[in-house]
C-alpha positions as CSV (number, residue, x, y, z in Angstrom):
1,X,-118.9,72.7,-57.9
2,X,-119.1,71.9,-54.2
3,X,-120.6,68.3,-53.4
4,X,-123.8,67.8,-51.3
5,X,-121.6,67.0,-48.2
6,X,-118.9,70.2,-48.6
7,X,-123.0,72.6,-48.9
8,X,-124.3,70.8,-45.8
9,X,-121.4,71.6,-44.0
10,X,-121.8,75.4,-44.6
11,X,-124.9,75.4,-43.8
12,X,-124.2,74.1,-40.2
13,X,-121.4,76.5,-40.0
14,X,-124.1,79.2,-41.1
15,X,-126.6,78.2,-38.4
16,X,-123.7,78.1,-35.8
17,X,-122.9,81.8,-37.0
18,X,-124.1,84.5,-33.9
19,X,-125.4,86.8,-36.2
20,X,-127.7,84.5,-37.8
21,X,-129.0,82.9,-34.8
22,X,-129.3,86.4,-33.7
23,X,-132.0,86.9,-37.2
24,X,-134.0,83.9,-36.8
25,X,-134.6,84.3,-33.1
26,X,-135.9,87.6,-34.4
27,X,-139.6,89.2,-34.4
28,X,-139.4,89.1,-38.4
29,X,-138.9,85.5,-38.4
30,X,-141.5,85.0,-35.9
31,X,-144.0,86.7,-38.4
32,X,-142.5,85.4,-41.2
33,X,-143.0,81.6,-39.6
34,X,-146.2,82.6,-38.2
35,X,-147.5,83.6,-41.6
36,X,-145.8,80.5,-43.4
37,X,-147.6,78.1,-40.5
38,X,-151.0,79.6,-41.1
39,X,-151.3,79.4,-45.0
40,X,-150.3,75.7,-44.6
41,X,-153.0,74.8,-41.9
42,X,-155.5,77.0,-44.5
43,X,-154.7,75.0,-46.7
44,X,-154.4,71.8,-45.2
45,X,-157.9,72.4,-43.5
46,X,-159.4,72.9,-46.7
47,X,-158.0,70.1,-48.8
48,X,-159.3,67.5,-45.8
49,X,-162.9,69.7,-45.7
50,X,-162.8,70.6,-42.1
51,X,-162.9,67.3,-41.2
52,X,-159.6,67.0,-39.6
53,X,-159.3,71.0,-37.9
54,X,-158.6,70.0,-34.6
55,X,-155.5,68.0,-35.2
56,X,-154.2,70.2,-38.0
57,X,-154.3,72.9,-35.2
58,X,-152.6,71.0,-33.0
59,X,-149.7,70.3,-35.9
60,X,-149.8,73.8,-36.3
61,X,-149.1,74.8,-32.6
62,X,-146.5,72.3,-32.3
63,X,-144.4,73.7,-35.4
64,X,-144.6,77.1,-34.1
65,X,-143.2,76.4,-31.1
66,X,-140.4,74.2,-32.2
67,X,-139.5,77.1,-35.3
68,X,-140.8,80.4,-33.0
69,X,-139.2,82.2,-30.2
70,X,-142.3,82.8,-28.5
């Protein structure tokens, strides 16, 4: 069994891979991180009552453009 170490180290050689890069700079993933982000803020929004919307949006908006292509 591979060690923690030996299954982070394929994961970065994943993520260097041109073909994935090519699939999460894609329009699925946008929609599929778009969707993710919005269920979170739903649900952070209604845990904290509305009271915090402003800033949650602002969390929001900043994830999306760090994990979206657009």
């Amino acid at each position: 069994m591979a060690g923690f170490g030996d299954m982070m180290k394929k994961a970065q050689n994943l993520l260097g891979d041109e073909k994935v890069q090519k699939h999460l700079k894609s329009e699925k993933a946008e929609g599929i991180s778009d969707t993710v982000l919005d269920r979170a803020s739903d649900i952070a929004k209604k845990v904290s009552g509305g009271k915090h919307n402003d800033k949650i949006d602002g969390a929001r908006d900043q994830a999306d453009k760090r994990l979206g292509n657009e």
